[in-house]
Backbone as a printed PyTorch tensor [residue, N CA C, xyz], in Angstrom:
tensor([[[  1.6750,   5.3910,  19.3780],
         [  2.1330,   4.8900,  20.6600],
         [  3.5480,   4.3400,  20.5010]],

        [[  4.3460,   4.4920,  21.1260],
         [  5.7670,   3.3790,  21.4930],
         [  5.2450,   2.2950,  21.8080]],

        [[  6.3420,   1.6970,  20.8920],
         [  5.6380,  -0.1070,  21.6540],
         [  7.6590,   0.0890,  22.2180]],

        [[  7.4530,  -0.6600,  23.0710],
         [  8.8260,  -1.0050,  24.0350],
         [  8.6600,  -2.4710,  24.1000]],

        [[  9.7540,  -2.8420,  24.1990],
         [  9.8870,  -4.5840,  25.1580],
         [ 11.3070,  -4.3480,  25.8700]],

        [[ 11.9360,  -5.8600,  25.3740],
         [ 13.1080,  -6.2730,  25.7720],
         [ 14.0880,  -5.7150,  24.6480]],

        [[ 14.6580,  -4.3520,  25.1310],
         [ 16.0720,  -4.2980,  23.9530],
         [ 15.0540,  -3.3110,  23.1370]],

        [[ 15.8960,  -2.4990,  21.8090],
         [ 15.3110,  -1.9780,  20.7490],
         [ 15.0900,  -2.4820,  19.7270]],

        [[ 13.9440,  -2.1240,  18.8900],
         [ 13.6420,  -2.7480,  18.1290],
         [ 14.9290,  -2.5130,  17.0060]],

        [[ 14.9350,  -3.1990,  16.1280],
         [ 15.8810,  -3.8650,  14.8730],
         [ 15.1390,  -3.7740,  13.7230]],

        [[ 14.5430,  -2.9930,  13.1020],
         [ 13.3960,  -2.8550,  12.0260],
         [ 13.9680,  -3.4380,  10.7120]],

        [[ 15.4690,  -2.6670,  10.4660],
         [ 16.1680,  -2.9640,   9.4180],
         [ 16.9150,  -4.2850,   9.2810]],

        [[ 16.7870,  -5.3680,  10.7210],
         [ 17.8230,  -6.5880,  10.4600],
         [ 16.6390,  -7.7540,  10.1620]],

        [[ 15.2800,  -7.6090,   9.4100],
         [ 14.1290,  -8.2580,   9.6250],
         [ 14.9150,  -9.1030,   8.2200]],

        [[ 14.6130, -10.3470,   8.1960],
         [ 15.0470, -11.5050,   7.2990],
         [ 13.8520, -11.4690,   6.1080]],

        [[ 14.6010, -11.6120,   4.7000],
         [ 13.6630, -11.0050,   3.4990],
         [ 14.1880, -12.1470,   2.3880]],

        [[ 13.5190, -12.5490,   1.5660],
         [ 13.6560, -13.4800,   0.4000],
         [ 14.4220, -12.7510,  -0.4580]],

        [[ 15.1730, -13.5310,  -0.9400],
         [ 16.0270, -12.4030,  -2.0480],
         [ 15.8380, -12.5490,  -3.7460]],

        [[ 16.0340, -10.8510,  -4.2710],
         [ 15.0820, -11.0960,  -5.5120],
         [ 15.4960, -12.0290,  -5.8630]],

        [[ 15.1640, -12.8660,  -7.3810],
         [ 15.5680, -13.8540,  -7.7740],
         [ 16.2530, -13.8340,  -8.7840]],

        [[ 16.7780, -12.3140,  -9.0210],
         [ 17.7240, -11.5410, -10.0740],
         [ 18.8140, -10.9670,  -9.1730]],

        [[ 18.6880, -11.1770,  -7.8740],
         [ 19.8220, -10.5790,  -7.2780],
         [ 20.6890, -11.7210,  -6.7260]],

        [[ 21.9070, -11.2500,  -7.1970],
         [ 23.1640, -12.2430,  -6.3310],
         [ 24.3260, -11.2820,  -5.4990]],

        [[ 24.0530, -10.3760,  -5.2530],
         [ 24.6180, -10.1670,  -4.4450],
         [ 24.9890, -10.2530,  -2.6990]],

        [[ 26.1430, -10.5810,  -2.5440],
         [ 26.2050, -11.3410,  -1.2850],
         [ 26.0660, -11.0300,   0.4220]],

        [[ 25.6490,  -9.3690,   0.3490],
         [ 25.1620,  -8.9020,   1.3390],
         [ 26.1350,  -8.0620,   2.1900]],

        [[ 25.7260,  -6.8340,   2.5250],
         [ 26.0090,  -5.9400,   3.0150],
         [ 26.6850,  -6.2910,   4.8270]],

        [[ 25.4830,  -6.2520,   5.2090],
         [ 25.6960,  -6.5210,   6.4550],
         [ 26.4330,  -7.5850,   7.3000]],

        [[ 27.2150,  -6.9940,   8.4640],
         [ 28.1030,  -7.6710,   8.4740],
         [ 27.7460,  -8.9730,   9.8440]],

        [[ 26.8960,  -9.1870,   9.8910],
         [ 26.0780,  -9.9280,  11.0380],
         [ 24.7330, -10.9650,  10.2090]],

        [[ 24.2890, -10.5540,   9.5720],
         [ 23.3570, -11.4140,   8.2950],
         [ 23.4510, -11.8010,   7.1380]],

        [[ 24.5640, -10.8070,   6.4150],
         [ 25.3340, -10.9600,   5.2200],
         [ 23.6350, -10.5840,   4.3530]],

        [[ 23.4970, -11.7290,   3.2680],
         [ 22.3170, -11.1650,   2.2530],
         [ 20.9040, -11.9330,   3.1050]],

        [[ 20.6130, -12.0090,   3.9620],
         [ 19.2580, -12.2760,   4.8000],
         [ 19.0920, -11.1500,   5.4210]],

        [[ 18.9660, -10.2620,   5.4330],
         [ 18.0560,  -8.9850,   5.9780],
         [ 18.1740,  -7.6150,   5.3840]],

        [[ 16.9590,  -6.6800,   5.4870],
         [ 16.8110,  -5.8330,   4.8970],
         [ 17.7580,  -5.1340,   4.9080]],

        [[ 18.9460,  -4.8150,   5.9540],
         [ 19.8200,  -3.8580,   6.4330],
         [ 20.8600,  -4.6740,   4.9030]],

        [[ 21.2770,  -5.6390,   5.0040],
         [ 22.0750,  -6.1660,   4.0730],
         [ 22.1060,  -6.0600,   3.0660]],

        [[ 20.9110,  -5.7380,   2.2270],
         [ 20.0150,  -5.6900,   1.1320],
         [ 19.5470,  -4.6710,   0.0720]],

        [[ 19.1980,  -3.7460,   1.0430],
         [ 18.5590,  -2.5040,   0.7530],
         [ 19.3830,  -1.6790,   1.0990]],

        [[ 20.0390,  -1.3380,   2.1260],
         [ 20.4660,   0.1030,   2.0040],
         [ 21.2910,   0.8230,   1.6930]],

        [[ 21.6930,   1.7970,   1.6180],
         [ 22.5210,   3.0010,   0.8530],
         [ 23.8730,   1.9850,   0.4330]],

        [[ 24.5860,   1.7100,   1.7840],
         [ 25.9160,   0.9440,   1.5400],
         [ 25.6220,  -0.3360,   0.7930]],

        [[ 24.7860,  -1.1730,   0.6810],
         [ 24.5510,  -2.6680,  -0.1090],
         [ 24.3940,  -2.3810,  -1.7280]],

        [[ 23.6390,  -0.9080,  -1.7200],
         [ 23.4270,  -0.6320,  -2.9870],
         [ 24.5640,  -0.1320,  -3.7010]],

        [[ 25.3170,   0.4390,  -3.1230],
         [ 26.7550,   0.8660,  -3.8800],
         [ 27.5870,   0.2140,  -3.8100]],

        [[ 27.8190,  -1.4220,  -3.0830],
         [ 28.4390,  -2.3700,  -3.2040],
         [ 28.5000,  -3.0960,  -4.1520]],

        [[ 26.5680,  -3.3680,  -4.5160],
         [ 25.8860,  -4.3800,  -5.2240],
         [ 26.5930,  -3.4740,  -6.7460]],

        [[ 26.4160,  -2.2770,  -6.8970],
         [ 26.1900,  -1.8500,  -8.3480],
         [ 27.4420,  -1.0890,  -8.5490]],

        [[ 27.9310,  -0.9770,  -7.8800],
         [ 30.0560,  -0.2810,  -7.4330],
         [ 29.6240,   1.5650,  -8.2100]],

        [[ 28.2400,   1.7910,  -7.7500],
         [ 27.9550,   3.3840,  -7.5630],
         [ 26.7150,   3.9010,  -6.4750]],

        [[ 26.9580,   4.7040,  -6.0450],
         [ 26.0840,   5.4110,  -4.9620],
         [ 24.0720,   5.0760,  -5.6670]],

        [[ 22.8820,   5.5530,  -4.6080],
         [ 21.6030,   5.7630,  -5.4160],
         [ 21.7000,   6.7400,  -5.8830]],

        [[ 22.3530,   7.4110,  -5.7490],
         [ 22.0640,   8.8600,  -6.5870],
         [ 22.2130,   8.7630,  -8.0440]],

        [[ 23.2120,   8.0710,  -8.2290],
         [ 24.1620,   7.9300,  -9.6180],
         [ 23.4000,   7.0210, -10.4730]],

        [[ 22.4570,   6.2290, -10.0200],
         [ 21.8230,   4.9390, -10.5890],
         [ 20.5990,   5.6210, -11.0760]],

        [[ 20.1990,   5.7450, -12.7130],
         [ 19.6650,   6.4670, -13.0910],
         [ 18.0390,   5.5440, -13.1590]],

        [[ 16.9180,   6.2830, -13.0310],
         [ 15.6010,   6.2600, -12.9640],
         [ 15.5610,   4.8160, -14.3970]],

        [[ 14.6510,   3.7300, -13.5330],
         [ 14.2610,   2.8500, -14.5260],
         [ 15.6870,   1.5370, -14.5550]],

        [[ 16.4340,   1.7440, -14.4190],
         [ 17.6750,   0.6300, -14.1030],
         [ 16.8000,  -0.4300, -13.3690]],

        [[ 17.3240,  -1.6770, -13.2740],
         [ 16.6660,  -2.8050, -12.3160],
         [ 16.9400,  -2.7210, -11.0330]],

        [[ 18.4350,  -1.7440, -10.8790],
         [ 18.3600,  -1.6040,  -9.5130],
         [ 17.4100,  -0.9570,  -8.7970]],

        [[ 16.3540,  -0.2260,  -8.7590],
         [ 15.1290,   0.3090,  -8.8300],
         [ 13.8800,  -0.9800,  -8.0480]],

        [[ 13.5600,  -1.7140,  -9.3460],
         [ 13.1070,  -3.0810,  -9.2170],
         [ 13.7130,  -4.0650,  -8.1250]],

        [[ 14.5900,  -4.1160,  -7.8560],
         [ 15.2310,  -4.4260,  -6.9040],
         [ 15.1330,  -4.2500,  -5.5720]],

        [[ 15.7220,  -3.2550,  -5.9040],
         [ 15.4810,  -1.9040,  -4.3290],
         [ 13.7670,  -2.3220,  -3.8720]],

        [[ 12.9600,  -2.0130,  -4.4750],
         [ 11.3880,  -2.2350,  -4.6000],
         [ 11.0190,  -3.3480,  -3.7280]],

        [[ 11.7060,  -4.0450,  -4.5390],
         [ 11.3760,  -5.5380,  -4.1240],
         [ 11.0050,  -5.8650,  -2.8480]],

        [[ 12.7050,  -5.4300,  -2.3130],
         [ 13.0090,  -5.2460,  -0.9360],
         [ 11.9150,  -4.5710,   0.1710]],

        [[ 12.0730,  -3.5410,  -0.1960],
         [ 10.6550,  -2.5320,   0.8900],
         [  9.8780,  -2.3840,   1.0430]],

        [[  9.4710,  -3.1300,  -0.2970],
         [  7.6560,  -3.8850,  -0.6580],
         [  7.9360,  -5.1250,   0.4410]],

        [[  8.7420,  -5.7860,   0.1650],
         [  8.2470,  -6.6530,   1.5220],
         [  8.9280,  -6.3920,   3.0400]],

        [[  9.3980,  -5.5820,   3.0800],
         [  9.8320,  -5.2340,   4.1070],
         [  7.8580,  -4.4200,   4.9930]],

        [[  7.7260,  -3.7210,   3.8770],
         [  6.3360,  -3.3690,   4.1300],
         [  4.9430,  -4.3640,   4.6210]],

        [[  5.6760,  -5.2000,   3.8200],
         [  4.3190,  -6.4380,   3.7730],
         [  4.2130,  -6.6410,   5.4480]],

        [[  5.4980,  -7.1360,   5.7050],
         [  6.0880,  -8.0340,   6.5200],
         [  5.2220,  -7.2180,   8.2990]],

        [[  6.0080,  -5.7180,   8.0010],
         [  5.4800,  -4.9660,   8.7660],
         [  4.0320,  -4.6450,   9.0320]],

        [[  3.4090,  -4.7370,   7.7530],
         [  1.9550,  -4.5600,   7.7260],
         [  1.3450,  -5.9800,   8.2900]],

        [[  1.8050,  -7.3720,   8.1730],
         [  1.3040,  -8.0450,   8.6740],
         [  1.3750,  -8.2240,  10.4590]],

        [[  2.5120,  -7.7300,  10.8080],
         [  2.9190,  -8.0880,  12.4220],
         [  2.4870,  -7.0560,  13.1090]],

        [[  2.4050,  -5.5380,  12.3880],
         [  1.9580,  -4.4780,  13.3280],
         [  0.4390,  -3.4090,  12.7210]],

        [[  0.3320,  -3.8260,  11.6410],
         [ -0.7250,  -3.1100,  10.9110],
         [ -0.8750,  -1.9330,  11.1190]],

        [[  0.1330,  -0.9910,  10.7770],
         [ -0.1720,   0.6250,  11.5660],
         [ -0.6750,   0.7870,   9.7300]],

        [[ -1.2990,   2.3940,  10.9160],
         [ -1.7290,   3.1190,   9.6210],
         [ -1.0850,   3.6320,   8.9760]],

        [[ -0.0250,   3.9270,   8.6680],
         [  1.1780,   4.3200,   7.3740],
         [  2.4710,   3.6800,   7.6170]],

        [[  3.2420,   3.4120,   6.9730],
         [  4.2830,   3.1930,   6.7030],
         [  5.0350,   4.5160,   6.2420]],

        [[  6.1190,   4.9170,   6.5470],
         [  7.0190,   6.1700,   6.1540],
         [  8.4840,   5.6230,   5.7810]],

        [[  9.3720,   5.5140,   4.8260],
         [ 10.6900,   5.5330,   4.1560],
         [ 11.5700,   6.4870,   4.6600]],

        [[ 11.9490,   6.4720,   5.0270],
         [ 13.2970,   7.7440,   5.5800],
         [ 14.4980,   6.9810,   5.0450]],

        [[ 15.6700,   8.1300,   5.4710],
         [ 16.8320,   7.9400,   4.7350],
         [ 17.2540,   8.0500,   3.5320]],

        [[ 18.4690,   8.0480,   2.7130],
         [ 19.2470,   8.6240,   1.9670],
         [ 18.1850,   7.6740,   0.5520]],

        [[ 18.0430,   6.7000,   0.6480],
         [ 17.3330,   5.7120,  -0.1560],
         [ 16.2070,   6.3650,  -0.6740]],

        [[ 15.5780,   6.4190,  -0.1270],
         [ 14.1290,   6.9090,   0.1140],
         [ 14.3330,   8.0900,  -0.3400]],

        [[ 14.7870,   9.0690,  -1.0580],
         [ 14.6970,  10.3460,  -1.3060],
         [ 14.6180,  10.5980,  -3.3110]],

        [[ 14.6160,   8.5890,  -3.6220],
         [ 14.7550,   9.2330,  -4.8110],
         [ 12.8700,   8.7570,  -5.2570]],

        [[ 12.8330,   9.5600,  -6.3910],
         [ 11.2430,   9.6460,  -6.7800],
         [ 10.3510,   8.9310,  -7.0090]],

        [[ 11.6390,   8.2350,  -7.9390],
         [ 11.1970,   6.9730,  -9.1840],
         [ 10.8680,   5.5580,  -8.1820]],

        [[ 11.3710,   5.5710,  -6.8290],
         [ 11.0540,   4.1850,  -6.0820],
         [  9.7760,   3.9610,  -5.4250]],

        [[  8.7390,   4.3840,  -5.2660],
         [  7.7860,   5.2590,  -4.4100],
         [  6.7020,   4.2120,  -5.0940]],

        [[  6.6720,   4.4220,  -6.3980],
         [  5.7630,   3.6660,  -6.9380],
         [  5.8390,   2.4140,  -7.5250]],

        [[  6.9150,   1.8550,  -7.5180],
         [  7.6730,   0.4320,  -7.3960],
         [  7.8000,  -0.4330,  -6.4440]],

        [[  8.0500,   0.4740,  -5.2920],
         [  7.5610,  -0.4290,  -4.2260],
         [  6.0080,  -0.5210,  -3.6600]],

        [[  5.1300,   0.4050,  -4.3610],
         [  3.6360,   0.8330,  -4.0290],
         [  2.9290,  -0.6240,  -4.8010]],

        [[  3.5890,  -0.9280,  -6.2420],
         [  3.2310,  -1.9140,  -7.0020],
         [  4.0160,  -3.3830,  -6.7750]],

        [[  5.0410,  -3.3280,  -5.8880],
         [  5.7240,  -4.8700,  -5.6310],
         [  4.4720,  -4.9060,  -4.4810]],

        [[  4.5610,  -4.0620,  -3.5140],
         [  3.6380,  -4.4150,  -1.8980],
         [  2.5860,  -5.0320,  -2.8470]],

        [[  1.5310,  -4.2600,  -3.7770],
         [  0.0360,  -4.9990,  -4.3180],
         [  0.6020,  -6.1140,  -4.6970]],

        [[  1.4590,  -6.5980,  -4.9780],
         [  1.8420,  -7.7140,  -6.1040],
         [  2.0260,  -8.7710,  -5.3900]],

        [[  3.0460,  -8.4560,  -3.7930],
         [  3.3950,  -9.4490,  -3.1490],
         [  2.1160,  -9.8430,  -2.0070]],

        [[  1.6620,  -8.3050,  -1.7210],
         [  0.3420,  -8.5060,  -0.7900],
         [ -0.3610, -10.0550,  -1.3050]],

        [[ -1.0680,  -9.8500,  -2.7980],
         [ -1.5970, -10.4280,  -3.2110],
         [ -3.5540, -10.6960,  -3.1190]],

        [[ -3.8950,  -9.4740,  -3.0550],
         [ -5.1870,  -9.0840,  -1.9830],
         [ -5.7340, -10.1860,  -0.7500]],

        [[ -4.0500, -10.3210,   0.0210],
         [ -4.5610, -11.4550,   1.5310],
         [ -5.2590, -10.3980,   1.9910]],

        [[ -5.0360,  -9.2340,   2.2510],
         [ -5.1880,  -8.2450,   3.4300],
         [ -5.6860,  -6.4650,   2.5680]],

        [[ -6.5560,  -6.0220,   3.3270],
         [ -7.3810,  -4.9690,   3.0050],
         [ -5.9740,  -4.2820,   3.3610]],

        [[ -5.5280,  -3.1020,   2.6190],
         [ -5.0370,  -1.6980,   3.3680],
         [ -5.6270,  -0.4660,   2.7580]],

        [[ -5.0290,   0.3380,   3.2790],
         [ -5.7160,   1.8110,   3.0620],
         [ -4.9400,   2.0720,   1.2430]],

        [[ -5.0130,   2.9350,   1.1480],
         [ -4.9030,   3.6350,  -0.5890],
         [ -3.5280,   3.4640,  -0.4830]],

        [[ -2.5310,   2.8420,  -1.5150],
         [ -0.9350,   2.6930,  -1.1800],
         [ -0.3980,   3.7100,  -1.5320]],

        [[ -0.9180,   4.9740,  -1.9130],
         [ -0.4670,   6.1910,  -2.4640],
         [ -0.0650,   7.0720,  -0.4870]],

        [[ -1.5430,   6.5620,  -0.1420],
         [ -1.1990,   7.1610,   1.2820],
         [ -0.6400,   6.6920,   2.5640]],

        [[ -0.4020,   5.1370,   2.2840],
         [ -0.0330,   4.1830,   3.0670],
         [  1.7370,   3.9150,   2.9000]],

        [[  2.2730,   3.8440,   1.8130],
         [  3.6180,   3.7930,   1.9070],
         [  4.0980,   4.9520,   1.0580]],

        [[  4.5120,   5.6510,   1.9090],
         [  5.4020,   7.6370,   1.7280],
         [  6.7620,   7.3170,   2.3210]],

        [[  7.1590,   8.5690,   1.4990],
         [  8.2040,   9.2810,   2.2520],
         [  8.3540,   9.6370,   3.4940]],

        [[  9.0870,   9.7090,   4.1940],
         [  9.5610,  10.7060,   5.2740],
         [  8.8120,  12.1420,   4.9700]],

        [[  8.1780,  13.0200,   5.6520],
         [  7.6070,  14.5140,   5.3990],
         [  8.6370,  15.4280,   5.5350]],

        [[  9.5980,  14.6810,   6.7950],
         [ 10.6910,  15.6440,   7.3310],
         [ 12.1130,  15.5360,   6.3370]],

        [[ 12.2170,  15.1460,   5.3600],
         [ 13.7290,  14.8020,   4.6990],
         [ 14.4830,  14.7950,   5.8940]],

        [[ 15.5270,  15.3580,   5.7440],
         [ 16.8340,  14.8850,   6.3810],
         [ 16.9160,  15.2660,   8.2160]],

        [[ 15.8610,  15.7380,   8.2460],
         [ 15.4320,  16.6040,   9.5840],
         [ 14.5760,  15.5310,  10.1230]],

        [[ 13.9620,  14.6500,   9.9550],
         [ 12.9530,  13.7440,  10.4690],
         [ 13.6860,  12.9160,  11.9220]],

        [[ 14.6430,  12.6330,  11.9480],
         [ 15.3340,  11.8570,  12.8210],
         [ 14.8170,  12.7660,  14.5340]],

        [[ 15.4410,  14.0700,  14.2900],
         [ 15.3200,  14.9670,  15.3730],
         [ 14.3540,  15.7520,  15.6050]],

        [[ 13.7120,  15.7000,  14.4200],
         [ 12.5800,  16.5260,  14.4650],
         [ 11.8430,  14.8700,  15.3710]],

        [[ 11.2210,  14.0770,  15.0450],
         [ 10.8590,  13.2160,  15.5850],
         [ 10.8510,  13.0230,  17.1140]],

        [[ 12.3150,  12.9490,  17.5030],
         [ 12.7960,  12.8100,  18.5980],
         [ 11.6820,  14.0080,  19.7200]],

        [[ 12.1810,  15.4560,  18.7910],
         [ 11.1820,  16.6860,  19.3990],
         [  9.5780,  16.4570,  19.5320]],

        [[  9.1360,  15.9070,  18.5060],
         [  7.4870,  15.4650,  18.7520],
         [  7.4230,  14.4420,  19.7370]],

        [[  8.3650,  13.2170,  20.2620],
         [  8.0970,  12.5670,  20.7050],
         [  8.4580,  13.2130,  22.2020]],

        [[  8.8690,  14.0670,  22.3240],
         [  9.6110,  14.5750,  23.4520],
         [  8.2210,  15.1220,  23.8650]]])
């Protein structure tokens, strides 16, 4: 279902604890290092580490990091809207090695408050890679 209100939703400007290995001072230019947009994505990460995700090789802490982030970005979401999957899209989300880092921060930070489904099937990828945006748009159409 669409949920609608007042305005669009802001998924990525949601306010997040920061690791306690990270000092970097934040991306975004409206929250600085308090929200996921600041934090996590493509541009924060090549700020934070002065190279792209691509370049940041499998197992680095930036990894752990990254994790950190979308594990509770997940939590956060799983507590306010409880849908049945969670999906990662974007340039971030495409590398392999994060999938199960953030599968094991969510159990870690969850902390078994809350039942969810199998985290193998609950927090994925995007199905559509780089096509999901419009392809989306078309299913929802």
């Amino acid at each position: 279902k669409l949920v609608s209100g007042y305005g669009h939703p802001e998924a990525g400007h949601i306010f997040l604890q920061k690791h306690p290995e990270d000092h970097y001072e934040g991306h975004c230019p409206f929250h600085g290092d308090n929200c996921l947009e600041g934090l996590a994505a493509g541009p924060a990460i090549e700020a934070r580490w002065h190279k792209s995700a691509k370049e940041i090789p499998d197992g680095d802490k930036a990894w752990e990091i990254e994790a950190f982030y979308l594990a509770q970005a997940a939590l956060d979401y799983t507590m306010i809207l409880r849908p049945e999957k969670i999906v990662f899209g974007g340039g971030v989300p495409h590398r392999e090695t994060l999938f199960p880092l953030i599968r094991a921060s969510f159990a870690e930070q969850m902390s078994d408050y809350l039942d969810v489904p199998d985290l193998e099937e609950y927090i994925v990828p995007v199905a559509n890679g780089d096509n999901a945006g419009i392809l989306g748009c078309f299913y929802l159409a």
